[in-house]
PyMOL CGO cylinders between C-alpha atoms (Angstrom):
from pymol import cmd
from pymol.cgo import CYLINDER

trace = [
    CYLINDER, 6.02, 16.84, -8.15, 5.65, 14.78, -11.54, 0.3, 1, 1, 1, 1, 1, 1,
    CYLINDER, 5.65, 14.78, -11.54, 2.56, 13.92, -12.86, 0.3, 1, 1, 1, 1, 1, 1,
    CYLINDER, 2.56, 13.92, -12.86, 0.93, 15.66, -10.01, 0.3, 1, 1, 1, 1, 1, 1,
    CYLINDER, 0.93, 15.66, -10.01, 2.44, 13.16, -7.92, 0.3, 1, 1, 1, 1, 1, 1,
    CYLINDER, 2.44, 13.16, -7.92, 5.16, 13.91, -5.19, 0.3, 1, 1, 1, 1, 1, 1,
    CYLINDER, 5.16, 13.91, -5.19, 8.48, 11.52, -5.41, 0.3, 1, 1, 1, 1, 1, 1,
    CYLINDER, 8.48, 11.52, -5.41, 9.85, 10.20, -2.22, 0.3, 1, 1, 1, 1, 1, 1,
    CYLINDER, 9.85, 10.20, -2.22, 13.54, 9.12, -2.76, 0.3, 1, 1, 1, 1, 1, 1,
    CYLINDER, 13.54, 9.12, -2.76, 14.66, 5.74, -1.08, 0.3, 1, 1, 1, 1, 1, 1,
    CYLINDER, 14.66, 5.74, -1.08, 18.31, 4.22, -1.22, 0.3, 1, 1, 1, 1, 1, 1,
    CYLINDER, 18.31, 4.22, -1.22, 17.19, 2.26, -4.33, 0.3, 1, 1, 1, 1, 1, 1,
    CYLINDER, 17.19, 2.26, -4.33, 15.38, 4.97, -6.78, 0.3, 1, 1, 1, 1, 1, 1,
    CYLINDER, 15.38, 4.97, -6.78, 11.90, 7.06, -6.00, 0.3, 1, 1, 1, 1, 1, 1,
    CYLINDER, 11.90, 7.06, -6.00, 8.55, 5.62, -6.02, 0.3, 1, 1, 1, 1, 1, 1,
    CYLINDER, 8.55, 5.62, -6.02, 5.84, 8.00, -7.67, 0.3, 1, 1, 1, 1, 1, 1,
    CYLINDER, 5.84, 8.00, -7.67, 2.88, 7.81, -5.47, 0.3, 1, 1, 1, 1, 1, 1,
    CYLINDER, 2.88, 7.81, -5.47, -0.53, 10.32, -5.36, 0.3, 1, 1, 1, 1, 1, 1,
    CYLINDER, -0.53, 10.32, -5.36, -0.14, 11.67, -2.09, 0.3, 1, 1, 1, 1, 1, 1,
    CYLINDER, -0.14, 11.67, -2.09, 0.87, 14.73, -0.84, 0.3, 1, 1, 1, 1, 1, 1,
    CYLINDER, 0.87, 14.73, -0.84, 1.21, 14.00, 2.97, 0.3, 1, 1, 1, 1, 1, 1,
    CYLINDER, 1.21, 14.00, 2.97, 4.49, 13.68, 4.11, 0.3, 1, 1, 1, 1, 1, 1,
    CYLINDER, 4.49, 13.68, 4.11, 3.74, 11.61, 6.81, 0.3, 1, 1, 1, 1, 1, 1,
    CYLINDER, 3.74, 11.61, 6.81, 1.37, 9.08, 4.99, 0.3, 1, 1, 1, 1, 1, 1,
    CYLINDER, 1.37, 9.08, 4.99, 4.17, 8.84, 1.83, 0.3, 1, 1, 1, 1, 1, 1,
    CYLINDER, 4.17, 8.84, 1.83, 6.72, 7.67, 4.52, 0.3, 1, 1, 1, 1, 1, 1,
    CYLINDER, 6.72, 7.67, 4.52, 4.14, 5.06, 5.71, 0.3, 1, 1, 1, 1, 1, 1,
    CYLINDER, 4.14, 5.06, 5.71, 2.92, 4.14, 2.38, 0.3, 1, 1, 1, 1, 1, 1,
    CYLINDER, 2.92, 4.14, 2.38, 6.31, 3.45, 1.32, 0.3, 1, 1, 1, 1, 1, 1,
    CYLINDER, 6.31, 3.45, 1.32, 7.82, 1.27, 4.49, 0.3, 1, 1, 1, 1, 1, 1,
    CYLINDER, 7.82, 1.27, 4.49, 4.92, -0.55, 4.08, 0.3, 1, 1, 1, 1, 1, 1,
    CYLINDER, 4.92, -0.55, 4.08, 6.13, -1.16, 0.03, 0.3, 1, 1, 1, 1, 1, 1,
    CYLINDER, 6.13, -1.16, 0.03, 9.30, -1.68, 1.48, 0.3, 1, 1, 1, 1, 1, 1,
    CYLINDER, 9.30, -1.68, 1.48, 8.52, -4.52, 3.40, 0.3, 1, 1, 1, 1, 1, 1,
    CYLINDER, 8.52, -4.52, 3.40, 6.38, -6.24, 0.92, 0.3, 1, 1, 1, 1, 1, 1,
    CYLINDER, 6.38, -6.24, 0.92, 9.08, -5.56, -1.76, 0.3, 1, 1, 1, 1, 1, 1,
    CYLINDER, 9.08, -5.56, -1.76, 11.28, -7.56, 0.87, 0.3, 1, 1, 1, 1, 1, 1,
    CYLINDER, 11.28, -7.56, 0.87, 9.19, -10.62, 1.81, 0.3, 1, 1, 1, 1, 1, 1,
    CYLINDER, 9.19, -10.62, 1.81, 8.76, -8.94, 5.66, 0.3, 1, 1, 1, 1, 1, 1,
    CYLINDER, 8.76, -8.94, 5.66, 9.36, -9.00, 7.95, 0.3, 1, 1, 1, 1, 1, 1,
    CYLINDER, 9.36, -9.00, 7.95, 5.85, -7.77, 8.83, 0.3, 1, 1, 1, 1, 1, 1,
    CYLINDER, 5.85, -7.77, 8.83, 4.26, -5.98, 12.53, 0.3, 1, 1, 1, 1, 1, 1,
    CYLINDER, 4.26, -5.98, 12.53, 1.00, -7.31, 11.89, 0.3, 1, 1, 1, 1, 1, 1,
    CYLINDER, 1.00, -7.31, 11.89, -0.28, -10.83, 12.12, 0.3, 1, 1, 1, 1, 1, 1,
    CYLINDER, -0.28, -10.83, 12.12, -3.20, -10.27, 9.38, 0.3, 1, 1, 1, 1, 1, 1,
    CYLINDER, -3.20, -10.27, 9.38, -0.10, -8.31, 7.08, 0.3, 1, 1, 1, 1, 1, 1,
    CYLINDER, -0.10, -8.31, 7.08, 0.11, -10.89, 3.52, 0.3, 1, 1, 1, 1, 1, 1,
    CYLINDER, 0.11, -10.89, 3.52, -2.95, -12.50, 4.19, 0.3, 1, 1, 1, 1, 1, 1,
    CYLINDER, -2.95, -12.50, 4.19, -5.71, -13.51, 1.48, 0.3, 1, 1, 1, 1, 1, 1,
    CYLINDER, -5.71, -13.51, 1.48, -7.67, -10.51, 0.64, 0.3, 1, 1, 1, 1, 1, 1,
    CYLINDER, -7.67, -10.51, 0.64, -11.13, -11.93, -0.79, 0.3, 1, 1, 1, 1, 1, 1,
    CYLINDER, -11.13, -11.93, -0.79, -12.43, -8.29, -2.63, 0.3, 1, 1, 1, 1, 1, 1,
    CYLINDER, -12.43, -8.29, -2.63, -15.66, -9.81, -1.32, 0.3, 1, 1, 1, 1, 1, 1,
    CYLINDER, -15.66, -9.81, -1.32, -17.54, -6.11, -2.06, 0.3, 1, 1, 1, 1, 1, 1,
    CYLINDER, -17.54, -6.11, -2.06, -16.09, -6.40, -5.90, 0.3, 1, 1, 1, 1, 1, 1,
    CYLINDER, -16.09, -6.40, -5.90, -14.36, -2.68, -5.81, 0.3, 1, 1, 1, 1, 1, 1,
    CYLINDER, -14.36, -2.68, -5.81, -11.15, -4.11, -7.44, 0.3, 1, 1, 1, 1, 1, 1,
    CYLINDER, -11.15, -4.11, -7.44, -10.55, -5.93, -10.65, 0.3, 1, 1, 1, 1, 1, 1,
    CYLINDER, -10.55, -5.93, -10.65, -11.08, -9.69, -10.24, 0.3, 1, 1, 1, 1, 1, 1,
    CYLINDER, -11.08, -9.69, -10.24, -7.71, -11.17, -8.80, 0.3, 1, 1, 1, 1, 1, 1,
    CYLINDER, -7.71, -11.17, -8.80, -6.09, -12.77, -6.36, 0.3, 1, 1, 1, 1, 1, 1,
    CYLINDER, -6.09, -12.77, -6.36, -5.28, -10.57, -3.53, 0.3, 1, 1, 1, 1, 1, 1,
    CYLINDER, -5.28, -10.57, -3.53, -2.77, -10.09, -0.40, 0.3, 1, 1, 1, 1, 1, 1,
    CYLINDER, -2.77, -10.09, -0.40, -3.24, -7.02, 1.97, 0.3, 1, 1, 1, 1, 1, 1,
    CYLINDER, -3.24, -7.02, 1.97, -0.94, -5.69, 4.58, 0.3, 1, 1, 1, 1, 1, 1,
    CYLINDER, -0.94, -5.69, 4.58, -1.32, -2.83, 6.84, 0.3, 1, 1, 1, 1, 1, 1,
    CYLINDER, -1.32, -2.83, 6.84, -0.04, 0.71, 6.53, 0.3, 1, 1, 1, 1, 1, 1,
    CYLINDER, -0.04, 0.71, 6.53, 0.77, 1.63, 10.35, 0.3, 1, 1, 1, 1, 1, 1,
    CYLINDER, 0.77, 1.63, 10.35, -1.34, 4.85, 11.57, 0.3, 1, 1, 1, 1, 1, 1,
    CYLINDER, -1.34, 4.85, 11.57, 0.44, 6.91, 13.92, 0.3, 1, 1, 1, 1, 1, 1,
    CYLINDER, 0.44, 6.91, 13.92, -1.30, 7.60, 17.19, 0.3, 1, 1, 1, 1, 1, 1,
    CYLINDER, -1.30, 7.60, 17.19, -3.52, 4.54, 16.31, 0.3, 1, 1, 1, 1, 1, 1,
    CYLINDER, -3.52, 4.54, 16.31, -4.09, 2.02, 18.73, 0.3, 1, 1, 1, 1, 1, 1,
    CYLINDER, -4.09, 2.02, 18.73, -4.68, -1.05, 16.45, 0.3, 1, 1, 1, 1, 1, 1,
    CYLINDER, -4.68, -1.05, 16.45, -4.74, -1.29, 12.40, 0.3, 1, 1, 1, 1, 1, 1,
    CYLINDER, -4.74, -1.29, 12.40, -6.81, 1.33, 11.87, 0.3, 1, 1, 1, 1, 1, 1,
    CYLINDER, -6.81, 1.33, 11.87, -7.90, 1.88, 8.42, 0.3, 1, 1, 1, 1, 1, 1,
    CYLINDER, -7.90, 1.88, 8.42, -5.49, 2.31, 6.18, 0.3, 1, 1, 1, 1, 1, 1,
    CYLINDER, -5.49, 2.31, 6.18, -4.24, -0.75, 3.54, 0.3, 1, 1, 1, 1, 1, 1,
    CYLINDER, -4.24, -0.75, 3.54, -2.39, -1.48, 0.36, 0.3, 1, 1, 1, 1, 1, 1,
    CYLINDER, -2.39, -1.48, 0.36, -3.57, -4.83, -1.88, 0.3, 1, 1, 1, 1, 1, 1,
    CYLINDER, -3.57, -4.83, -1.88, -1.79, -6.26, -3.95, 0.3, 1, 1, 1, 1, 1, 1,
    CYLINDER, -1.79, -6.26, -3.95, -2.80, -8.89, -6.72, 0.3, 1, 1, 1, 1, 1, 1,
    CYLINDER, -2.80, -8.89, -6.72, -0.10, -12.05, -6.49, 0.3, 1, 1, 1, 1, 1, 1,
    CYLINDER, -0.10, -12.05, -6.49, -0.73, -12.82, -10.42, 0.3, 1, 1, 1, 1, 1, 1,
    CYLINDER, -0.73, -12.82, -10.42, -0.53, -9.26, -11.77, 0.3, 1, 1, 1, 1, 1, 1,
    CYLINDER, -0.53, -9.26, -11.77, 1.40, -6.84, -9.22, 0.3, 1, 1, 1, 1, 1, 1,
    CYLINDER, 1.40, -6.84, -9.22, -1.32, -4.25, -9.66, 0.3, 1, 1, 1, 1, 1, 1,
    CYLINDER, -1.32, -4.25, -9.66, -1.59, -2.63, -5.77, 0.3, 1, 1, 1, 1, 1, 1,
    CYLINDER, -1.59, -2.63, -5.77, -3.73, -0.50, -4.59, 0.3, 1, 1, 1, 1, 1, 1,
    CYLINDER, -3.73, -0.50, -4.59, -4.34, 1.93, -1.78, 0.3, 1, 1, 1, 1, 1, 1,
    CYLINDER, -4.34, 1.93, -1.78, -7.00, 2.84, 0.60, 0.3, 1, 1, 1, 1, 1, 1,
    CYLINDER, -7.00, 2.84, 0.60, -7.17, 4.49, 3.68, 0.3, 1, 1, 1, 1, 1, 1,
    CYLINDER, -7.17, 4.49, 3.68, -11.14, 3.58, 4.38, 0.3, 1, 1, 1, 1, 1, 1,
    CYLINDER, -11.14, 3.58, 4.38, -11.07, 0.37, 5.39, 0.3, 1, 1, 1, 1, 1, 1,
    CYLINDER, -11.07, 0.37, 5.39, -11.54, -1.14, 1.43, 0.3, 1, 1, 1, 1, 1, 1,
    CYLINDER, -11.54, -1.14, 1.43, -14.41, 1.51, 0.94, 0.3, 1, 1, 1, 1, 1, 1,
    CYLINDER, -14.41, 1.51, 0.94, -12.56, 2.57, -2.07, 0.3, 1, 1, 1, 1, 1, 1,
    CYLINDER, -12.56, 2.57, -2.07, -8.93, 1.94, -3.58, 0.3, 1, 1, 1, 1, 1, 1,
    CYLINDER, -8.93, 1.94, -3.58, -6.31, 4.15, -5.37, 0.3, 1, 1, 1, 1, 1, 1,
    CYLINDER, -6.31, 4.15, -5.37, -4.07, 2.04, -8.09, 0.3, 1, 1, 1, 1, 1, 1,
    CYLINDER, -4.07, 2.04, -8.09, -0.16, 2.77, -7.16, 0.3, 1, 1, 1, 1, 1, 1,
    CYLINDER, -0.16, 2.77, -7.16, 2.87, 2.65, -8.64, 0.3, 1, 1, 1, 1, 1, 1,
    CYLINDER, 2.87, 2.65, -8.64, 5.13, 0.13, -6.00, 0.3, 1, 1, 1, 1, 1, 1,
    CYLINDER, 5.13, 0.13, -6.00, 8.17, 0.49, -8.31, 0.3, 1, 1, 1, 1, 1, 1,
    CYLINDER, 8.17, 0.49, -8.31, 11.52, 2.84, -7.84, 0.3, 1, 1, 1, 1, 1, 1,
    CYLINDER, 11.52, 2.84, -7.84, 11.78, 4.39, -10.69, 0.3, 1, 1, 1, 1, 1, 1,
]
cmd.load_cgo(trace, "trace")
C-alpha cells in the first residue's frame, strides 16, 4: 500500500488506485488498459458520450466504458468516465450514483 492505496504492477509501471479488492483492481485496470489503447472494447455502449446529466462530476466532456462484473449477466453497474479535454477519470460502481477520481497513469 502507498497512500492507502494498493499498487497493481502491469508490464508498463503500477497504477495507484483506492481499492483494495483484488478482483475489482484487475478489472479496474483492463478496463484502463483498453482505454489507454484505443480498444478494442466488449461492449457496444464502451467510449460513448457520457452526458453527467445528474451534475455529480465537474462540468466536462465525458466518455464512459464498462468495467466487466464477473458472474454478471449484462453491464451491471460498475463504470469509469473519463473527461476527453482534461483526462480526469473517475470510478463508480453504482451505476453514476456517485464517482471516485483515479489515477489512470503507471507510475
Amino acid at each position: 500500500m502507498v497512500d492507502g492505496r494498493r499498487r497493481i504492477h502491469g508490464a508498463t509501471g503500477a497504477r495507484s488506485l483506492p481499492f483494495n479488492d483484488a478482483d475489482r483492481l484487475a478489472e479496474v485496470n483492463k478496463t484502463l488498459d483498453r482505454i489507454e489503447s484505443g480498444g478494442p472494447f466488449p461492449y457496444k455502449k464502451d467510449g460513448t458520450v457520457f452526458r453527467n446529466k445528474e451534475g455529480r462530476l465537474p462540468q466536462g466532456s465525458y466518455r464512459e466504458y464498462t468495467i466487466d462484473t464477473p458472474g454478471a449477466s449484462n453491464r451491471d453497474a460498475r463504470r469509469v468516465v473519463q473527461d476527453t479535454n482534461s483526462g480526469r477519470t473517475y470510478y463508480t460502481d453504482v451505476h453514476y450514483g456517485s464517482f471516485t477520481q483515479i489515477d489512470p497513469a503507471r507510475k
